[in-house]
KEGU-17595 format. One line per 5 residues: for each residue x, y, z of N, C-alpha, C. Coordinates in pm, 1 decimal. Example, Ala and Ser with C-alpha at 12.3 -4.5 7.8 and 13.67 -1.06 7.14 Angstrom:
BEGIN
1319.0:-569.0:780.0:1230.0:-450.0:780.0:1320.0:-330.0:780.0; 1285.0:-225.0:708.0:1367.0:-106.0:714.0:1290.0:3.0:787.0
END
This chain:
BEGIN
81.2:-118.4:0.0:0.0:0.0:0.0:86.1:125.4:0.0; 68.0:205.4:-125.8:136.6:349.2:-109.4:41.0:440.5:-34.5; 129.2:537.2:50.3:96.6:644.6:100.8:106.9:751.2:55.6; -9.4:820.4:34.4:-16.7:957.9:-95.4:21.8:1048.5:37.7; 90.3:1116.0:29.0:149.0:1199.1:94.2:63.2:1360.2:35.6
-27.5:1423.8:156.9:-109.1:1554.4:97.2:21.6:1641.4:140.3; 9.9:1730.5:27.0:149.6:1830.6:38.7:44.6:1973.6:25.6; 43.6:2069.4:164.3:8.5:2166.5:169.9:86.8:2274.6:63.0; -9.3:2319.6:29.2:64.9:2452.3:-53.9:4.9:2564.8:0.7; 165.1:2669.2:-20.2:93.0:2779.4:55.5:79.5:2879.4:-109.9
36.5:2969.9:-25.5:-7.3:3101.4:-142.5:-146.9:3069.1:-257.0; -136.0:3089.3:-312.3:-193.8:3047.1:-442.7:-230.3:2942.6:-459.0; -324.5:2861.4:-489.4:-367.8:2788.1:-546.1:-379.7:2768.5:-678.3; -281.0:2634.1:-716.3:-323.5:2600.1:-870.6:-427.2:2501.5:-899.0; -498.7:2557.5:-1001.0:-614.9:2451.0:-1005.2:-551.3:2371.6:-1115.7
-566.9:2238.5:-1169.0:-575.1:2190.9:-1253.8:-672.1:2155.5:-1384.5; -660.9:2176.0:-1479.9:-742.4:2160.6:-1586.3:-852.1:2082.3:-1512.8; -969.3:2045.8:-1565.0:-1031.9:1970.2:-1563.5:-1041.5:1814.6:-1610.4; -980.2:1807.8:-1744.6:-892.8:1717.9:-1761.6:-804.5:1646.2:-1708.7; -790.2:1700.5:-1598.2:-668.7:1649.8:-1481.8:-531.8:1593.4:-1566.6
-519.8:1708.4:-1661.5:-387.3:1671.2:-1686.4:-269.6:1777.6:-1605.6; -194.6:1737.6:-1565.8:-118.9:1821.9:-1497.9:-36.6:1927.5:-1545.3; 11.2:1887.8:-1687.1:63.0:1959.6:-1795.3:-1.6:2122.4:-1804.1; -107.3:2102.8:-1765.0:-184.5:2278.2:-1794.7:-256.9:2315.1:-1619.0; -146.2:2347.5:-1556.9:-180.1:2377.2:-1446.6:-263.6:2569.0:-1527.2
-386.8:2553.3:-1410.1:-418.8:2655.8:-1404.7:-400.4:2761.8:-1257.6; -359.0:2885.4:-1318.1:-353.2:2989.6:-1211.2:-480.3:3104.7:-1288.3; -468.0:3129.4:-1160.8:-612.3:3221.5:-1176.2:-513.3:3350.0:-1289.0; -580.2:3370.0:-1370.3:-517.2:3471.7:-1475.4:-579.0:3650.7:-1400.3; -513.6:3714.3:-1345.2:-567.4:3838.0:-1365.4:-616.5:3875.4:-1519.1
-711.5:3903.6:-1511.0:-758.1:4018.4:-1636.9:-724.1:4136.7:-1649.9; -613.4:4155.6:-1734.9:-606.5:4296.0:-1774.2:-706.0:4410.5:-1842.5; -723.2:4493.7:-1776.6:-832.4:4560.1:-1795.7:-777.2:4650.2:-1906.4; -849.7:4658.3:-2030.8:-772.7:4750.9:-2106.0:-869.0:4864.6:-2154.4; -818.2:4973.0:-2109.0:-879.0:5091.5:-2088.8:-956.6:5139.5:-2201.0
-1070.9:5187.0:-2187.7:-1130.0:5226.8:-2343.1:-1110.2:5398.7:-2322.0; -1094.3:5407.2:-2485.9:-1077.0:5574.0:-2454.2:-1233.1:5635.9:-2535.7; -1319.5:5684.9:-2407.4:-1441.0:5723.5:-2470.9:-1428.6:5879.1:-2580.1; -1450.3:5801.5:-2664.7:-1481.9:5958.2:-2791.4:-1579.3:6041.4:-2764.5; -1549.4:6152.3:-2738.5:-1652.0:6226.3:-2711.1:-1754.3:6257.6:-2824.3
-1847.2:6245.1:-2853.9:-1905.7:6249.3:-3006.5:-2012.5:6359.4:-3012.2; -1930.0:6446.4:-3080.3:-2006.5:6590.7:-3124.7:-2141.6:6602.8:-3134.0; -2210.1:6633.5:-3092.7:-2329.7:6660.7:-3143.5:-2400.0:6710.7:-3247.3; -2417.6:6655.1:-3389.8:-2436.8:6737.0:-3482.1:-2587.1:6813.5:-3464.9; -2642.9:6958.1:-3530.5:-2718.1:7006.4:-3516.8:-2813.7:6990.8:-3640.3
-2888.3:6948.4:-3633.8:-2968.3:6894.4:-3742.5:-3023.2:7027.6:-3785.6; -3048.2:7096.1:-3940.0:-3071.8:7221.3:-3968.3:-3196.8:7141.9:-4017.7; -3307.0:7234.3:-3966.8:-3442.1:7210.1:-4016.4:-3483.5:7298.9:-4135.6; -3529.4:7195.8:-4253.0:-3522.4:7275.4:-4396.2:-3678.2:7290.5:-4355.6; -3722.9:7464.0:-4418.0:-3839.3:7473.3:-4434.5:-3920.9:7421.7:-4558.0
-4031.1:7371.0:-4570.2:-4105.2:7302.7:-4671.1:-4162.3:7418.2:-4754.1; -4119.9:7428.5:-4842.2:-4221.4:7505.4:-4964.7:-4355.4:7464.8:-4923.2; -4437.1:7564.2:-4938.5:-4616.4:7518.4:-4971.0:-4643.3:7519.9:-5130.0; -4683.1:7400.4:-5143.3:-4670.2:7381.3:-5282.6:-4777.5:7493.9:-5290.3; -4786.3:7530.4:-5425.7:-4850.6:7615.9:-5500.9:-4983.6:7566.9:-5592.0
-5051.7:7631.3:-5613.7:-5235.5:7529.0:-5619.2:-5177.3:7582.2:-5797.8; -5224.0:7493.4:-5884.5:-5229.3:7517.1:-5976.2:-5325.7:7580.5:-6011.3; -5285.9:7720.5:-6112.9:-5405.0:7805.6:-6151.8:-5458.4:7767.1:-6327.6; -5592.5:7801.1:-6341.5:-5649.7:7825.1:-6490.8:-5503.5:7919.8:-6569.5; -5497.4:7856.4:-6699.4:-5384.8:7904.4:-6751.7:-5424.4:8053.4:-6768.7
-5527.5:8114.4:-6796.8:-5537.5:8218.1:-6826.3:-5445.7:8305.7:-6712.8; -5530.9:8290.7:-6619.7:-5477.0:8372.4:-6486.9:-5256.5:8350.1:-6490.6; -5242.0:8221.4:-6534.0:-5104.1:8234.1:-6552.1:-5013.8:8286.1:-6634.7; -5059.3:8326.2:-6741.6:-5036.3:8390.6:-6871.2:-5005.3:8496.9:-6776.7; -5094.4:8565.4:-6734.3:-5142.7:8734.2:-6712.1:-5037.0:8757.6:-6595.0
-5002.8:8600.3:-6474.2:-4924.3:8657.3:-6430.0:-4771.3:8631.8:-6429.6; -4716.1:8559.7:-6572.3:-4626.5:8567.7:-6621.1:-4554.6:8704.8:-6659.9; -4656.0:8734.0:-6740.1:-4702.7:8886.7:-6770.2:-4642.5:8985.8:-6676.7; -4726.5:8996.3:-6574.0:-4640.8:9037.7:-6472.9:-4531.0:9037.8:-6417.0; -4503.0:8943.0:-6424.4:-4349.2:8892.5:-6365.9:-4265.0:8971.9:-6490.0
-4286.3:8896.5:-6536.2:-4198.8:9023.6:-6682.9:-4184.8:9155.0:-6650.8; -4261.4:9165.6:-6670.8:-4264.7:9355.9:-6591.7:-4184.5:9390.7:-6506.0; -4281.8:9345.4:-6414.9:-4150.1:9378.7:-6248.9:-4001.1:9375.5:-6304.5; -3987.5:9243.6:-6358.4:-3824.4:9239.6:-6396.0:-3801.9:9368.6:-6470.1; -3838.1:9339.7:-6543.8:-3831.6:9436.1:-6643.8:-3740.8:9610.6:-6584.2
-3879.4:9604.1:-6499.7:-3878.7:9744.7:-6415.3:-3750.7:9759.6:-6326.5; -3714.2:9660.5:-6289.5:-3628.5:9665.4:-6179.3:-3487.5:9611.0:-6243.4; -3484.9:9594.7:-6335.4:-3340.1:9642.8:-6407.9:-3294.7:9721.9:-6471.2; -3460.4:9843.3:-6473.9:-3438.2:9983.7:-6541.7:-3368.0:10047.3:-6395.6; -3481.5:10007.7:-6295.1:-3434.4:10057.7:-6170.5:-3236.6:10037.4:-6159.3
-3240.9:9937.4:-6118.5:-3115.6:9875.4:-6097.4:-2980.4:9990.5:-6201.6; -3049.7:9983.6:-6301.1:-2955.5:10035.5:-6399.2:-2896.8:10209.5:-6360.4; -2993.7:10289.0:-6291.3:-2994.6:10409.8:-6287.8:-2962.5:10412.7:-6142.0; -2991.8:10313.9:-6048.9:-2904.9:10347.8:-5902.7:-2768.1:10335.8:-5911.2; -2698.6:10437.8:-5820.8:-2592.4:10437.2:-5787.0:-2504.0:10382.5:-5674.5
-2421.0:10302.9:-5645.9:-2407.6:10165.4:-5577.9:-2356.4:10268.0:-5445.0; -2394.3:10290.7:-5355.2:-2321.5:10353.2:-5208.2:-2269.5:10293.0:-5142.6; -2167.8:10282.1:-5093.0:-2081.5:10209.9:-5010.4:-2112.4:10269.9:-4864.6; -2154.3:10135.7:-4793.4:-2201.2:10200.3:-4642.9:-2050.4:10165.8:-4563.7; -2106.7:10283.6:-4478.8:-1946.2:10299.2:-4420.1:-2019.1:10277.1:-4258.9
-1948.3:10162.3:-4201.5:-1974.0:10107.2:-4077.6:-1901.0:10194.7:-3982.4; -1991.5:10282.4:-3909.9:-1904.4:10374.6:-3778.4:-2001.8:10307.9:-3683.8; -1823.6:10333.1:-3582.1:-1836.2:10256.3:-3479.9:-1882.0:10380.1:-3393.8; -1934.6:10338.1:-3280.6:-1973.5:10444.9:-3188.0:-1921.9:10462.7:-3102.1; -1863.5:10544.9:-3039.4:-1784.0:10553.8:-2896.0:-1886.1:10611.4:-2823.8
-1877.6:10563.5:-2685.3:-1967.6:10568.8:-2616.5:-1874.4:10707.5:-2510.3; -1917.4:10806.7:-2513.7:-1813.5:10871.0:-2426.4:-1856.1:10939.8:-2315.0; -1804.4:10935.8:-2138.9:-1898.5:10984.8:-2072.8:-1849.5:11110.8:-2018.6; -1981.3:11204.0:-2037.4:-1936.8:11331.3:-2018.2:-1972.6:11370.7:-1839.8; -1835.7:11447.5:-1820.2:-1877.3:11450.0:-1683.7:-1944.2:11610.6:-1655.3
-2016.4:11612.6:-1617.8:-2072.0:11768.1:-1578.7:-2037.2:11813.4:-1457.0; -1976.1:11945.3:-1471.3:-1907.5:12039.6:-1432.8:-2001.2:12147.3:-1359.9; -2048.5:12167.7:-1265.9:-2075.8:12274.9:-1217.3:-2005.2:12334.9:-1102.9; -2011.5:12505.6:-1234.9:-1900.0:12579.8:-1179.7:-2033.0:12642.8:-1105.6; -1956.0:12687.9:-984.8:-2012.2:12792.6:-861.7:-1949.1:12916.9:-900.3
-2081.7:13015.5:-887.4:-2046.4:13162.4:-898.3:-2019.3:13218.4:-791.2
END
């Protein structure tokens, strides 16, 4: 009869595979924690397009007449255009200046 001799171990405990092969002793593996780097993610601003109201279709007549019109106006406003003279606005700044009042004694 052999005597299995239990051999205390200190520290750590190795477990063995399950397999009980001894060849792949297991130690508890720390997990390295590997850091995530959070992206901060911009907020885009969504631009809200306004919707045309569609336009009701008119009797052609009435569209003729206001083709018609439209002509004109143009018309008019590149006679206009033609005879203004272009002014250059001149941006003054304002100084704000504070006046102190003075009263002289007689």
């Amino acid at each position: 009869r052999r005597r299995r001799r239990r051999r205390r171990r200190r520290g750590r405990r190795r477990r063995t595979n399950n397999n009980n092969n001894n060849k792949t002793l297991l130690t508890r593996r720390r997990r390295k924690r590997r850091r995530r780097r959070r992206r901060r993610r911009r907020k885009r601003r969504r631009r809200r397009r306004r919707r045309r109201k569609k336009k009701k279709k008119k009797k052609k007549e009435a569209l003729i007449l206001l083709l018609l019109l439209l002509l004109l106006q143009l018309l008019q406003l590149r006679r206009r255009r033609r005879r203004r003279r272009r002014r250059r606005r001149r941006r003054r700044r304002r100084r704000r200046r504070r006046r102190r009042r003075r009263r002289r004694r007689r």
